[in-house]
ZASE-878762 format. One record per residue (C-alpha): x, y, z; residue number from 1. Coordinates in nm, 2 decimals, always signed. Each point is the difference from the previous one (the first is absolute). Example, Ala and Ser with C-alpha at 12.3 -4.5 7.8 and 13.67 -1.06 7.14 Angstrom:
BEGIN
ATOM    east   north      up  num
ATOM   +1.23   -0.45   +0.78    1
ATOM   +0.14   +0.34   -0.07    2
# end
This chain:
BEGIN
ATOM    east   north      up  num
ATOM   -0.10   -2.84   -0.26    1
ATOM   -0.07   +0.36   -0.01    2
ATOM   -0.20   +0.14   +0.33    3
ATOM   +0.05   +0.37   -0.08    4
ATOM   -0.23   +0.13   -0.25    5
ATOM   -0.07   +0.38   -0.13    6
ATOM   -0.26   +0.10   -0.24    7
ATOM   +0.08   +0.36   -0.17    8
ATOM   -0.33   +0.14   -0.23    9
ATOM   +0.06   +0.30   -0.18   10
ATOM   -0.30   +0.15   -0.17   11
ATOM   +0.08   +0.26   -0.31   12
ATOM   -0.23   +0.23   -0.14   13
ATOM   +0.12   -0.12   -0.35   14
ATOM   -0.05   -0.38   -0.09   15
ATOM   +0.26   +0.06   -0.26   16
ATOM   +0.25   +0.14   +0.25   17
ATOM   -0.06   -0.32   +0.20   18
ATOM   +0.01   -0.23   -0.26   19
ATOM   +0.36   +0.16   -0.12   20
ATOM   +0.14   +0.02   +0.37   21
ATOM   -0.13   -0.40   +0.03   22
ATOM   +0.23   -0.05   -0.34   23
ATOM   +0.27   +0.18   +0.14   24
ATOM   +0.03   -0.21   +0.32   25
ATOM   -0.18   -0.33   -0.11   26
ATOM   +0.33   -0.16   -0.13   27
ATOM   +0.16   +0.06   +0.27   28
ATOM   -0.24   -0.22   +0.20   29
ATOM   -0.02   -0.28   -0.27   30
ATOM   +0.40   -0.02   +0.00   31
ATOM   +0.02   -0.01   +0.36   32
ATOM   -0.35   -0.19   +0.06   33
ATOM   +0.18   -0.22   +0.33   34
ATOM   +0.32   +0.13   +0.17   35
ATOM   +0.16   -0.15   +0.28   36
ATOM   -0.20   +0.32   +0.20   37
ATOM   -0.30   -0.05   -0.19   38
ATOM   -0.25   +0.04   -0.27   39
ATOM   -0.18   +0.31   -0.16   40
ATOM   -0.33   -0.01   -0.19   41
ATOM   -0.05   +0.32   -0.20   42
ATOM   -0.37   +0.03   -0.17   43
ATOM   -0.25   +0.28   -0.15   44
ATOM   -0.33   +0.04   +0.14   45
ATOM   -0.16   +0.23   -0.25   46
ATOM   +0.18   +0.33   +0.13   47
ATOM   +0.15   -0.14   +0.28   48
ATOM   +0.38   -0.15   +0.02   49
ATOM   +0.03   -0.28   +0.28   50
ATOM   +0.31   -0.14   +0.14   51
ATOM   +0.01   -0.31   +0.18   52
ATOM   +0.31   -0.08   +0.22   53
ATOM   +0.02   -0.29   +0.19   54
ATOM   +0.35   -0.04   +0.19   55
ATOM   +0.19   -0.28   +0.25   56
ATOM   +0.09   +0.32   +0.23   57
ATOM   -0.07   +0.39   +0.09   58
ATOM   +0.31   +0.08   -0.10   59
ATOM   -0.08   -0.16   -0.38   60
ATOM   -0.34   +0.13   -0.03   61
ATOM   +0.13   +0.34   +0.11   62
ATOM   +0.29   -0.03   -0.32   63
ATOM   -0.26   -0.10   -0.20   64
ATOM   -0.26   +0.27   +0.09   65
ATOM   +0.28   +0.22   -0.07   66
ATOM   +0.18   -0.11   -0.29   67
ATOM   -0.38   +0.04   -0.20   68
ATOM   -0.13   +0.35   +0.09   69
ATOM   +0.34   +0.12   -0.07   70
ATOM   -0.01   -0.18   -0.32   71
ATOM   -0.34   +0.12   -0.02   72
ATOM   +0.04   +0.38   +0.08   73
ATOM   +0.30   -0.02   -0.24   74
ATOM   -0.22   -0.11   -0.30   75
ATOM   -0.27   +0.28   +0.04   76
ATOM   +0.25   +0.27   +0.08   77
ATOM   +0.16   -0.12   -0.35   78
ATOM   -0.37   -0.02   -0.16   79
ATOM   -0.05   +0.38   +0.20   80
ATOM   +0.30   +0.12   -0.20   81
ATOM   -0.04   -0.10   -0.32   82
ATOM   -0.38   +0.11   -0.01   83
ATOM   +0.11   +0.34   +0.17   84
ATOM   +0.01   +0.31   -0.29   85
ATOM   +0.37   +0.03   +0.10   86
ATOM   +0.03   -0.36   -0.07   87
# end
C-alpha cells in the first residue's frame, strides 16, 4: 500500500497549452496506472495540469516525480520549438 504521496499542480496561462501537455503525458499514466512503485493520476482542471503520485517508498515517489516533469518539460520544450518562428 502506497504511504508516500506527492501532488504536482501546474497552472498555464493557456488552457490549450495545458490541455496538449495533459495529452502528451496522459498515456503515459493510463499505460502505467499501478507499478510495483506505484500509481499516477494525471487530470485537467480547467488550466491547471495535476499529477498525482502515490508510491510504496521515497525512493519510488522520488523516480516517479522525476521521470514526469522530465517527460513533461520535454513535451513543452518540443511544443516551444515547433511554435518558435525558427521552428
Amino acid at each position: 500500500m502506497p504511504s508516500h504521496t506527492a501532488v504536482i499542480r501546474i497552472a498555464f496561462q493557456d488552457r490549450k497549452l495545458a490541455s496538449t501537455l495533459y495529452k502528451a503525458i496522459a498515456p503515459d499514466a493510463e499505460e502505467r496506472e499501478v507499478t510495483p512503485k506505484g500509481t499516477v493520476h494525471v487530470s485537467l482542471a480547467e488550466d491547471t495540469l495535476v499529477i498525482l503520485i502515490k508510491a510504496k517508498d521515497l525512493a519510488g515517489l522520488r523516480a516517479m516525480i522525476n521521470s514526469y516533469l522530465r517527460n513533461l518539460m520535454a513535451a513543452k520544450k518540443s511544443l516551444d520549438s515547433l511554435l518558435s518562428p525558427q521552428g
